[in-house]
C-alpha positions as CSV (number, residue, x, y, z in Angstrom):
1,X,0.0,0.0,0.0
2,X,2.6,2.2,1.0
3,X,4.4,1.7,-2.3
4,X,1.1,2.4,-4.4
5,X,0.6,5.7,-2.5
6,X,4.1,6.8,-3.6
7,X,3.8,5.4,-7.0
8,X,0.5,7.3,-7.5
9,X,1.6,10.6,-5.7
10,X,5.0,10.4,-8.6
11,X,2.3,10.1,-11.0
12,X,0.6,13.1,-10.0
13,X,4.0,15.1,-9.4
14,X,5.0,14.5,-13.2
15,X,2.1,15.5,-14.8
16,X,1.8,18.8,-13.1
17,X,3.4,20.7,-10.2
18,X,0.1,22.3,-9.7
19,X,-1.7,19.2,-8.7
20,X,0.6,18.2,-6.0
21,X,-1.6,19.4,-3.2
22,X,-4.8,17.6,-4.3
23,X,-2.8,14.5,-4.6
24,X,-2.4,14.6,-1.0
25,X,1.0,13.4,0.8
26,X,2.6,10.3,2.4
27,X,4.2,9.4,5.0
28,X,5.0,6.2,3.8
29,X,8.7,4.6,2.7
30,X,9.9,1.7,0.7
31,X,10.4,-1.2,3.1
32,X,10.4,-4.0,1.1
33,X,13.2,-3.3,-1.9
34,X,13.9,-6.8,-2.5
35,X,18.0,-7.2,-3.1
36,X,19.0,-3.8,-3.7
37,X,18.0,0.2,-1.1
38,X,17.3,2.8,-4.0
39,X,18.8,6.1,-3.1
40,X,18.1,8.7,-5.7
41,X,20.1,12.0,-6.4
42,X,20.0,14.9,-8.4
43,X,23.2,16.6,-10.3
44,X,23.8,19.1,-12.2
45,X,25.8,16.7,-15.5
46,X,24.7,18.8,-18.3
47,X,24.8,22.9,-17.1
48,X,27.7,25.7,-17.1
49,X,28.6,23.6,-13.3
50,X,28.5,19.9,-15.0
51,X,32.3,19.4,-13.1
52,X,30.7,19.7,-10.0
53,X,28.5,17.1,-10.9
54,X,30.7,15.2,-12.3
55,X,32.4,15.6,-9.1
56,X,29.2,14.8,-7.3
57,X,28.9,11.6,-8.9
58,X,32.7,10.7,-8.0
59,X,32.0,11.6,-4.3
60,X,28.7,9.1,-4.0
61,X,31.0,5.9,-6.1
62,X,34.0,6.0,-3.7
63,X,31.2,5.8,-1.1
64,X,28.5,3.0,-2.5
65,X,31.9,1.0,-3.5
66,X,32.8,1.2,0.7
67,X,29.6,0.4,1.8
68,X,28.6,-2.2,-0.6
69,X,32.0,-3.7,-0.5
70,X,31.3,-4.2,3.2
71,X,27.9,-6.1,2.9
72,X,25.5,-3.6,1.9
73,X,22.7,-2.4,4.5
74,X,21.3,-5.7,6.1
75,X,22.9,-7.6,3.2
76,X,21.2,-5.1,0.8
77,X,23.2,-3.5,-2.1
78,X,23.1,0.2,-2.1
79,X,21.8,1.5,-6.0
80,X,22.0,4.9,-6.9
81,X,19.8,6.4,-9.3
82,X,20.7,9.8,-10.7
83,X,19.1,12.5,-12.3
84,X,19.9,15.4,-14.5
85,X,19.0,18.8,-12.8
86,X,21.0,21.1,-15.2
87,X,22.2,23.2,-12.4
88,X,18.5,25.1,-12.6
89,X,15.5,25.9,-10.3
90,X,13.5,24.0,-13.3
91,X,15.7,21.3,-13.6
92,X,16.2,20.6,-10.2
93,X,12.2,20.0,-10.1
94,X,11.9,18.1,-13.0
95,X,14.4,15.7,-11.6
96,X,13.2,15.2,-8.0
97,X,9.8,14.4,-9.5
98,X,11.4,11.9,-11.7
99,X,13.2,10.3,-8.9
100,X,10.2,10.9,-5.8
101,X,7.8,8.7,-8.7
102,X,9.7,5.6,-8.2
103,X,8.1,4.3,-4.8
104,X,11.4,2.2,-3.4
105,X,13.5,5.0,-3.9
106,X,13.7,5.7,-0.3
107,X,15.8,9.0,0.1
108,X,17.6,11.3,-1.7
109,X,20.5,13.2,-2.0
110,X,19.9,16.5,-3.0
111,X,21.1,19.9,-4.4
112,X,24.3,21.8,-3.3
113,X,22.8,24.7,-3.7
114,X,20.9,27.0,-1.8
115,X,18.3,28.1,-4.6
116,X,17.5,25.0,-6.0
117,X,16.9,23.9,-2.9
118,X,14.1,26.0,-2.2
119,X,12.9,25.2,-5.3
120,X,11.8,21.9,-4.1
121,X,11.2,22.6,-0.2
122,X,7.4,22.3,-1.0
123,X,7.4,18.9,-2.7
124,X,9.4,17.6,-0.4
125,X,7.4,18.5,2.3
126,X,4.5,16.7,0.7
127,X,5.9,14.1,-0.3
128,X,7.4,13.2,3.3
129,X,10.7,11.6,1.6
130,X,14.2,12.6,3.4
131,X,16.8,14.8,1.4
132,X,19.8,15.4,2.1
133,X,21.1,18.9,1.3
134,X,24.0,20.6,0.6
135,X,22.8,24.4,0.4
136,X,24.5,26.5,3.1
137,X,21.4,29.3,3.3
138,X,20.7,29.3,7.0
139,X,17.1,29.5,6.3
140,X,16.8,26.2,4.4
141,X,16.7,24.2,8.5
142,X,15.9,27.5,10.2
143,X,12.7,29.0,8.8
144,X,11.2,26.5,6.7
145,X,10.4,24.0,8.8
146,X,11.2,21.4,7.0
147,X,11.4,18.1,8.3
148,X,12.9,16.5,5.7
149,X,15.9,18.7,5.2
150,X,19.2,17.4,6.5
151,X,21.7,19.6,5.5
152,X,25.5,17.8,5.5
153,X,27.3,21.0,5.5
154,X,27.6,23.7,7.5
155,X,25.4,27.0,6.8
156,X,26.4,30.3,6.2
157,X,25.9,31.8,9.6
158,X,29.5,30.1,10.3
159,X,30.9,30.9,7.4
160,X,30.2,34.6,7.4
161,X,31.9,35.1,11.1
162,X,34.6,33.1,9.7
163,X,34.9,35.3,6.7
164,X,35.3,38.7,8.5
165,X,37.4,37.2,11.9
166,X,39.9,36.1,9.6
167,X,39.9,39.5,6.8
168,X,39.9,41.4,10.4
169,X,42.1,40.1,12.5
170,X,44.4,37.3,10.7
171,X,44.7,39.9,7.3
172,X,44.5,42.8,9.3
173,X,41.9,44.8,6.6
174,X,39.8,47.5,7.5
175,X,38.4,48.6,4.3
176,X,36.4,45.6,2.5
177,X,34.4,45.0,-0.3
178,X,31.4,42.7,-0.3
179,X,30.7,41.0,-4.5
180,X,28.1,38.6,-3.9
181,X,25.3,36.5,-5.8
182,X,21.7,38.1,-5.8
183,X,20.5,34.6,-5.3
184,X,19.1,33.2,-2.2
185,X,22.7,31.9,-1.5
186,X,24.5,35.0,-2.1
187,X,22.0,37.4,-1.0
188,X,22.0,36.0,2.9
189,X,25.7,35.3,3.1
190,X,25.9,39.5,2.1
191,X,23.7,40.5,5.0
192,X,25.6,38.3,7.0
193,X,28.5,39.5,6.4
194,X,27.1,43.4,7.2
195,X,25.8,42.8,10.5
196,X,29.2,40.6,11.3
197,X,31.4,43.8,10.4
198,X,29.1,46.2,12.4
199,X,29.0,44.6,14.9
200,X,33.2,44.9,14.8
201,X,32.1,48.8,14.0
202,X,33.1,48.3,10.1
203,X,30.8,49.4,7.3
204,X,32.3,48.0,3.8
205,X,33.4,50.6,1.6
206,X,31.4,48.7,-1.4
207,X,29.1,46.3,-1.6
208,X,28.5,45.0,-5.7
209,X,25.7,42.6,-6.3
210,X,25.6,40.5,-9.6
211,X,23.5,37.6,-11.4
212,X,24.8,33.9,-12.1
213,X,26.9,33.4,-15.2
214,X,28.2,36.5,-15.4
215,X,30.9,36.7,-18.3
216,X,32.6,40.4,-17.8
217,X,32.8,41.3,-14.0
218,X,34.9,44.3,-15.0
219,X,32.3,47.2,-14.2
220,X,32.7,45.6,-10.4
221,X,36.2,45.2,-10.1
222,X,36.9,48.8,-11.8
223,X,34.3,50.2,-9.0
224,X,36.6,48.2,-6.4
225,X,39.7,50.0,-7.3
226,X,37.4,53.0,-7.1
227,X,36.3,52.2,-3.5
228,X,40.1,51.6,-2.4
229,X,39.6,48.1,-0.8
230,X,42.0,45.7,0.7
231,X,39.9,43.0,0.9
232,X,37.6,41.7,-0.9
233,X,34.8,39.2,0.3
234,X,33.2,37.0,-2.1
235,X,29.8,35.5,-1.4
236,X,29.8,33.8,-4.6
237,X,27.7,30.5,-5.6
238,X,29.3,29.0,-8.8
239,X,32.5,27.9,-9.1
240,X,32.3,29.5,-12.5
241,X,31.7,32.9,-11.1
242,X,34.8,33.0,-8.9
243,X,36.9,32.0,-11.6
244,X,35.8,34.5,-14.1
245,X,36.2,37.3,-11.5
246,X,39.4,36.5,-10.2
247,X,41.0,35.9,-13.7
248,X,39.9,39.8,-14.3
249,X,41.0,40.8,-10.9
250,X,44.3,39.2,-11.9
251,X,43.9,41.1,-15.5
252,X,43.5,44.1,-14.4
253,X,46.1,44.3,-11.6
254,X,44.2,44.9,-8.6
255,X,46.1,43.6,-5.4
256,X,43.8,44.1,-2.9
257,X,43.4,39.8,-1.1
258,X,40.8,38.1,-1.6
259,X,38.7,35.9,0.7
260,X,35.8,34.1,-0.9
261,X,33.0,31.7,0.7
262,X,33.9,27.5,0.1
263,X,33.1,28.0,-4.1
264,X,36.7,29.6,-4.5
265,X,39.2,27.6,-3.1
266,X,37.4,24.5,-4.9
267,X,39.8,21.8,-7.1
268,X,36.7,22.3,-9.8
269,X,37.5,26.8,-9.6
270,X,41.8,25.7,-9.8
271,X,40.4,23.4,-12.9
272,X,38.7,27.2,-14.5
273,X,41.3,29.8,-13.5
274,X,44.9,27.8,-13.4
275,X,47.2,29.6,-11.8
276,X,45.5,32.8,-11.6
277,X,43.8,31.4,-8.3
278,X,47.1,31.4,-6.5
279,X,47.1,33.8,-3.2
280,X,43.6,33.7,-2.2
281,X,41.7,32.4,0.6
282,X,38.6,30.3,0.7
283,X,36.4,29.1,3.9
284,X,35.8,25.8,3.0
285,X,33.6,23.1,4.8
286,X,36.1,20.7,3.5
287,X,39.4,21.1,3.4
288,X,42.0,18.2,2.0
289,X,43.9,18.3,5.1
290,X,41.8,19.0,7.8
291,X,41.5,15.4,9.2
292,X,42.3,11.5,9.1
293,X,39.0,10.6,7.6
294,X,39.6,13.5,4.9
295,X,42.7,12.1,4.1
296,X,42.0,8.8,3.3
297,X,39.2,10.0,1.5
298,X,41.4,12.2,-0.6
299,X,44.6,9.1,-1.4
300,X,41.3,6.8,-2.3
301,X,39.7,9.4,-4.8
302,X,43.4,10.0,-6.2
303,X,43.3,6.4,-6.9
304,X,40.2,5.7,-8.1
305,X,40.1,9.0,-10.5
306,X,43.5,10.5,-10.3
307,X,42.2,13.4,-9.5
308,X,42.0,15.5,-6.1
309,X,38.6,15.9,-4.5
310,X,36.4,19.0,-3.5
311,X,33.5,19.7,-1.2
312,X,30.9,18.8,-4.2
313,X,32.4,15.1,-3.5
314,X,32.6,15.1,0.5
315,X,29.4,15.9,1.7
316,X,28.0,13.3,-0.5
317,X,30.5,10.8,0.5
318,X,29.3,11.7,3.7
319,X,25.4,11.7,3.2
320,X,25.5,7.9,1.6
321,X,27.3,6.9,4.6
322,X,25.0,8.5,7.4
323,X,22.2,7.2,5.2
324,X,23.6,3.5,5.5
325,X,24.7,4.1,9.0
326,X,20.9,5.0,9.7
327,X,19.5,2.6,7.9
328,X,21.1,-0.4,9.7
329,X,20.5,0.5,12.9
330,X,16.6,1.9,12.4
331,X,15.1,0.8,9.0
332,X,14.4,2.2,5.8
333,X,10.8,4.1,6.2
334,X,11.0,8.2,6.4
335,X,9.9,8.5,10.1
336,X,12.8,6.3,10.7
337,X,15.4,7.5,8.8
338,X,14.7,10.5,9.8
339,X,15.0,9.9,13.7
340,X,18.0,8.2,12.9
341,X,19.5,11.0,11.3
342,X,18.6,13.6,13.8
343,X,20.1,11.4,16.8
344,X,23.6,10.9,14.9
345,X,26.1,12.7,17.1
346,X,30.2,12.5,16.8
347,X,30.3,10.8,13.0
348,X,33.5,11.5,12.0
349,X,33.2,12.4,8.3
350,X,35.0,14.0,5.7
351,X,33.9,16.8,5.8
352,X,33.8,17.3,9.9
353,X,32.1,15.8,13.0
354,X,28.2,15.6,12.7
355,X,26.7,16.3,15.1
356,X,22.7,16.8,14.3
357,X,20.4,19.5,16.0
358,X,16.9,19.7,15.9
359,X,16.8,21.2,12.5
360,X,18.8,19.1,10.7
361,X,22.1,20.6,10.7
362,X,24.6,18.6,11.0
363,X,28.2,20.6,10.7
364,X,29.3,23.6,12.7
365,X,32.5,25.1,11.6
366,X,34.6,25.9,8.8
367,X,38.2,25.8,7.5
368,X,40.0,28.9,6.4
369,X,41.8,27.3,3.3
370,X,44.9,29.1,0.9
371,X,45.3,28.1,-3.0
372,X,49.3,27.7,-3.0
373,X,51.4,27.5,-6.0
374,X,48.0,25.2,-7.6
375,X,47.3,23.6,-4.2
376,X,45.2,24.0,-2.0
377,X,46.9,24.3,1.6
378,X,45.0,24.7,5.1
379,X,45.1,28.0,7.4
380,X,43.4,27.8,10.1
């Protein structure tokens, strides 16, 4: 029964968005998924960000080959089914209803960012199916109220204090510039990081909005060598962003450091800029050296891919292993997955210790990260 009520639920999900509240919700799971636990997960494999699906994807194999190596959940193969969300608002619907129509998929891992995550917070909330997030806006756990968010990265309410303690006191700046996003990401991570400087009696001498995908960030960086900054903070979403500003930064010779939120220091941003990335700082959730589990993680993905990691591939690494962790030890329906996830405390993962509150945050800190002569070194 509980499958059918899923099943038919998908059914009224893909044929319109606007039906989903008159085909009611469920709090059903899959139970019974014969030999194999159907996890589904969106990525972006086909937008301007496809490497960071690509990474995505890399970050969920090293983990299914670990966990399925060892036996599986109750001798029950882990299978991953992935869907195409183009990096979009739109896409990212289109592929959770895809995957939320398949009644034994019984979670899923979801987007990395903060916007597309909104974009399915009322879905999800119908559909009573856990997803586990990756969008850092401190809003997603704190003022939706969604159950079914489990966020396995730290938000933006860390990063933000850890942004201006370290342009402050470690750098020594006084006069900052704030270039963020205007999306739900960027736009929250700015105001944060105005109330963290007044409250340290600072008021940035420029503060530059822009949209996604921007291709000539000169009009901003010529209005920052106007405004005489030292420092520039970067509340920037895409990986793609940061690179393009920061190779016309470069361009354009203006010295003043940089300090960007976790999408700059990224291996997927050295892949875009080169060398032009060399000198600035990034407060990363996950940082290559910050732990034992990290660095075993890392030497295994080297192996596996020859290639070095990023956060895109630890907090999924982490979420499949929580999810198996939880799974053993409570079952596989929502209600129990998601008590089991909100009573995990001191999982040493990759990308820090979870430790889950009430709202479904797991991580509370940050790593203050430096891109070194191409590599990506730890700080503080």
């Amino acid at each position: 029964m509980k499958k059918r009520i899923r099943a038919i639920l998908g059914m009224c999900l893909a044929a319109s968005m606007i039906i989903v509240s008159a085909c009611g919700s469920s709090s059903g799971g899959a139970g019974d998924q014969g030999e194999v636990i159907k996890i589904g997960m969106v990525a972006d494999l086909t937008g301007k960000s496809a490497l960071t699906g690509e990474f995505k994807k890399r970050g969920a194999q090293i983990a299914l080959d670990e966990i399925n190596g060892a036996g599986g959940v109750d001798g029950k193969k882990i299978e991953l089914v992935v869907e195409d969300d183009r990096g979009t608002n739109d896409g990212t619907v289109s592929a959770f209803q895809k995957l939320i129509s398949d009644p034994d998929i019984v979670a899923i891992i979801g987007p990395i960012t903060s916007t597309n995550a909104l974009s399915i917070n009322e879905i999800t909330k119908k559909t009573g199916i856990p997803v586990m997030i990756g969008g850092t806006n401190v809003n997603l756990t704190t003022e939706l109220k969604n159950q079914w968010f489990f966020r396995f990265r730290p938000s933006d309410a860390y990063s933000a204090k850890t942004i201006v303690d370290f342009s402050t006191v470690k750098l020594g700046k006084k006069k900052v510039a704030i270039v963020y996003d205007t999306d739900a990401f960027g736009t929250a991570g700015k105001d944060m990081l105005v109330a963290e400087y007044k409250n340290k009696g600072i008021t940035p001498v420029l503060i530059e909005g822009y949209t996604a995908n921007t291709k000539d960030f000169t009009p901003v960086l010529e209005n920052i060598r106007k405004s005489g900054a030292d420092v520039i903070n970067g509340f920037m979403t895409a990986s793609a962003d940061v690179a393009q500003l920061v190779v016309q930064m470069r361009q354009l010779g203006i010295q003043a450091e940089f300090v960007s939120s976790a999408a700059g220091a990224q291996t997927t941003t050295l892949k875009l800029a080169g060398d032009k990335l060399n000198g600035i700082y990034g407060v990363n959730d996950f940082a290559l050296d910050q732990s034992e589990e990290t660095k075993r993680f890392v030497e295994n993905f080297k192996q596996k891919y020859t290639d070095v990691p990023d956060l895109f591939s630890g907090w999924v690494y982490d979420a499949l292993h929580v999810l198996a962790k939880v799974m053993a030890e409570k079952g596989t329906s929502p209600d129990q997955i998601r008590e089991g996830i909100l009573a995990v405390k001191g999982h040493k993962g990759v990308e820090g210790e979870y430790n889950f509150d009430p709202n479904g945050d797991g991580l509370h800190s940050y790593t203050v990260v430096q891109v070194v002569n191409g590599e990506i070194v730890t700080v503080k």
